[in-house]
C-alpha positions as protocol buffer text, in pm:
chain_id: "A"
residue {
  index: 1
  type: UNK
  ca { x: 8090 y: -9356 z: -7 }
}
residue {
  index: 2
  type: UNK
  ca { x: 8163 y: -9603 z: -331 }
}
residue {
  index: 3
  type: UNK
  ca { x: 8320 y: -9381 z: -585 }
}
residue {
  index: 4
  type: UNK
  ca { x: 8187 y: -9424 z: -964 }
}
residue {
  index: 5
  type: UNK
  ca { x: 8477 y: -9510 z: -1225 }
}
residue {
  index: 6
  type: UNK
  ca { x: 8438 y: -9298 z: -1551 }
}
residue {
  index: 7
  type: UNK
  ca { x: 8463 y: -9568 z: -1843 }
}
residue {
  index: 8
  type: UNK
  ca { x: 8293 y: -9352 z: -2080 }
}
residue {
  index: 9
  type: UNK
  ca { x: 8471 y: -9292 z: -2375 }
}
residue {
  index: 10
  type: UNK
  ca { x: 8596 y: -8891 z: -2437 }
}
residue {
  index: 11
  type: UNK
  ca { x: 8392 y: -8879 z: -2727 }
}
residue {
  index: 12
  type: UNK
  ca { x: 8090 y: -8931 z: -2502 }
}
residue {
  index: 13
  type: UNK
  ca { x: 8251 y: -8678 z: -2245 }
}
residue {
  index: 14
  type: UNK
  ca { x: 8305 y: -8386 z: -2520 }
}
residue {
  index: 15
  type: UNK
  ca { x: 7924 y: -8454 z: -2651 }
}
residue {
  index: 16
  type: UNK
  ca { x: 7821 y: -8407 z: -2317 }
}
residue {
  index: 17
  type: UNK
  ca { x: 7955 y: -8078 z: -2311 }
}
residue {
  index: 18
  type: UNK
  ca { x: 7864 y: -7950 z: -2602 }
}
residue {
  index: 19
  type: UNK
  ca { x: 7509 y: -8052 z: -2581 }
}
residue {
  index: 20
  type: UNK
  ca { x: 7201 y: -7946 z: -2326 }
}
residue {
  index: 21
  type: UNK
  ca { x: 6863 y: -8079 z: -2310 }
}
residue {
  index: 22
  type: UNK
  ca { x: 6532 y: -7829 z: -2298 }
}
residue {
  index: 23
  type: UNK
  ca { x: 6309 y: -8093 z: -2190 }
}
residue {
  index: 24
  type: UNK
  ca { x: 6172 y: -7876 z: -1952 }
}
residue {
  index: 25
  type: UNK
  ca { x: 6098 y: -7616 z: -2203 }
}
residue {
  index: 26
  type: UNK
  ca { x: 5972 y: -7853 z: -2470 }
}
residue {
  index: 27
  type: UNK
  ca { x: 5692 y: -8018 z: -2184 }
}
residue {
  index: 28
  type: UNK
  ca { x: 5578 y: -7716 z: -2076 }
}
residue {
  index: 29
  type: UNK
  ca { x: 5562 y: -7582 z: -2442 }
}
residue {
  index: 30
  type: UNK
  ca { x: 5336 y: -7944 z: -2485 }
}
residue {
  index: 31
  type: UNK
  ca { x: 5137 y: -7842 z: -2245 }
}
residue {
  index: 32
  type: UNK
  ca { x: 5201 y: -8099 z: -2019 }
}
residue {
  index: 33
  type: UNK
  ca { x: 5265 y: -7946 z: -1694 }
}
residue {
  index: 34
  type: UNK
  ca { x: 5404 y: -8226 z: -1462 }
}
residue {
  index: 35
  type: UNK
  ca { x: 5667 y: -8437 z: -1466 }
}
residue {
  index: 36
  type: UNK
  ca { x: 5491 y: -8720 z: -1306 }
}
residue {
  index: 37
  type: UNK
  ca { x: 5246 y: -8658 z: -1650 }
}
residue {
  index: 38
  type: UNK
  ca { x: 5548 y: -8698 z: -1932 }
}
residue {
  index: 39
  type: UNK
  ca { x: 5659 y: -8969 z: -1683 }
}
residue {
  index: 40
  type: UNK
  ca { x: 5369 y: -9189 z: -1714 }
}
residue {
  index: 41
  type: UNK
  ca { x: 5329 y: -9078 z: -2073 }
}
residue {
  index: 42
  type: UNK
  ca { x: 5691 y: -9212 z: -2154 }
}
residue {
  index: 43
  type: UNK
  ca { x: 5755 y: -9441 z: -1947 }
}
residue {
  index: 44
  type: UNK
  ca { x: 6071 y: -9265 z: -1847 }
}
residue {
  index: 45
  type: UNK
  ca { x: 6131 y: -9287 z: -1455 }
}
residue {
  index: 46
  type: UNK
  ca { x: 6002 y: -8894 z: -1284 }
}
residue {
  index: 47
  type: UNK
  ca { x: 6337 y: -8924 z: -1142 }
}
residue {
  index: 48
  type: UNK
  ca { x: 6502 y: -8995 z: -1466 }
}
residue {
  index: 49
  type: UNK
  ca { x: 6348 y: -8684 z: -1616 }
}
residue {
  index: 50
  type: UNK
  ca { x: 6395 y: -8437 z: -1319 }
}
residue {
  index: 51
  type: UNK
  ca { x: 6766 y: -8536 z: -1354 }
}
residue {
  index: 52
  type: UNK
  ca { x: 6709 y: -8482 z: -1753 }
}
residue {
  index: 53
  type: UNK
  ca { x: 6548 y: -8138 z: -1713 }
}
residue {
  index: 54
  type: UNK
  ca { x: 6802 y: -8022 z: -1488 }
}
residue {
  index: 55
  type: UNK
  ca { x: 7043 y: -8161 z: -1687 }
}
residue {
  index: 56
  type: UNK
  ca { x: 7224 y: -8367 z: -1475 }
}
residue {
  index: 57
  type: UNK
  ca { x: 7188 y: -8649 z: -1713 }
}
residue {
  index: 58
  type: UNK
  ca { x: 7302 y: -8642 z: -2115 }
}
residue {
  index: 59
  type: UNK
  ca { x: 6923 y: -8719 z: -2289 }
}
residue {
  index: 60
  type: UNK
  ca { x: 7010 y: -9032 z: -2490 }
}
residue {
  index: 61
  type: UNK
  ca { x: 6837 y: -9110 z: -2816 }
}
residue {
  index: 62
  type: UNK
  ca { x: 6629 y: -9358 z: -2638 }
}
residue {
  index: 63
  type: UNK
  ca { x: 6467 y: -9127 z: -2408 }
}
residue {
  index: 64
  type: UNK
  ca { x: 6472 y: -8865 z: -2673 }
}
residue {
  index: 65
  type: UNK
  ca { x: 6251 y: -9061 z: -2917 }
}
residue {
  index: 66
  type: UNK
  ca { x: 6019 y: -9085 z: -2666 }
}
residue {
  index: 67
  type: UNK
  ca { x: 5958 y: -8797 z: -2559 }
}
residue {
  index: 68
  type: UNK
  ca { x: 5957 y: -8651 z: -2895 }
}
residue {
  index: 69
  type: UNK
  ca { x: 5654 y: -8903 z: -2993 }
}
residue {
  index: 70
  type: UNK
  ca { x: 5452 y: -8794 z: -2670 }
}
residue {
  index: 71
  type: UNK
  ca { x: 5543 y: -8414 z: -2711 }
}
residue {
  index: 72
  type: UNK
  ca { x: 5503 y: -8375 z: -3064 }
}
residue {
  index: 73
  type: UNK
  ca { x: 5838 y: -8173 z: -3091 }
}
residue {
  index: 74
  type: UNK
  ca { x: 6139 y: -8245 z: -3309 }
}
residue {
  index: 75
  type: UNK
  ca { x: 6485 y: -8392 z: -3178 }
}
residue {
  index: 76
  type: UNK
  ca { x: 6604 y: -8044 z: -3284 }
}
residue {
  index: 77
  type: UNK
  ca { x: 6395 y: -7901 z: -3030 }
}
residue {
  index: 78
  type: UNK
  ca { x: 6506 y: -8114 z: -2731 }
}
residue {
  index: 79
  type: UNK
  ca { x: 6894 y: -8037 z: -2747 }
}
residue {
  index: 80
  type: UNK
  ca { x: 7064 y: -7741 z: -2766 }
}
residue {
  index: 81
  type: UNK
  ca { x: 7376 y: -7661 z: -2885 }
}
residue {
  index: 82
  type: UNK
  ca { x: 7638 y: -7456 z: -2580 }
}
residue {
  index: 83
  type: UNK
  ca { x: 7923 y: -7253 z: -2744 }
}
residue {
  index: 84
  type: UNK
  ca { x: 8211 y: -7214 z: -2596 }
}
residue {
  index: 85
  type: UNK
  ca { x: 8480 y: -6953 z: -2620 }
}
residue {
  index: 86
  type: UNK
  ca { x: 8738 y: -7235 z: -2727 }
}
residue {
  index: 87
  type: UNK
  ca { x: 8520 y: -7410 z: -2947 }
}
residue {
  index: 88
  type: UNK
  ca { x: 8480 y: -7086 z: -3146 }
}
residue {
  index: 89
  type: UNK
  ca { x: 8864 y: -7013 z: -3152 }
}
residue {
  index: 90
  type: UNK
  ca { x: 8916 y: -7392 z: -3335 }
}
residue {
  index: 91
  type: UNK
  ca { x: 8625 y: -7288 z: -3608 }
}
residue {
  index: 92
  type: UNK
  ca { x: 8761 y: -6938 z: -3691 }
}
């Protein structure tokens, strides 16, 4: 098995983290039930977006435009900020 060398920066890592996608709950709030629908809609690969929804895979901007213009939702609406018990510790 080829092992996959992490040569993201740790900006990119801590976004990651800090960030999850509800592109599930923005396509079914579009009324668009399938996957394979927002895929052809998009453009986006239904593999790409299964990986998305389960958040497997950070939504970049790219793929977040798009959807966005197909779904008529916000870019607001597609991430969602997670909290942390140490992220609130550096803030207070």
């Amino acid at each position: 098995m080829r092992r996959r060398m992490n040569h993201q920066p740790a900006i990119r890592s801590q976004m990651r983290s800090r960030y999850r996608n509800r592109v599930r709950e923005c396509r079914l709030r579009g009324l668009i039930i399938s996957e394979a629908e927002l895929s052809r809609r998009t453009g986006i690969e239904r593999t790409t977006l299964s990986a998305l929804e389960n958040n497997r895979r950070f939504l970049c901007i790219e793929h977040a435009l798009l959807i966005k213009e197909v779904l008529g939702c916000s870019l607001d609406d597609l991430y969602d900020r997670v909290l942390h018990p140490d992220n609130d510790k550096e803030r207070g």
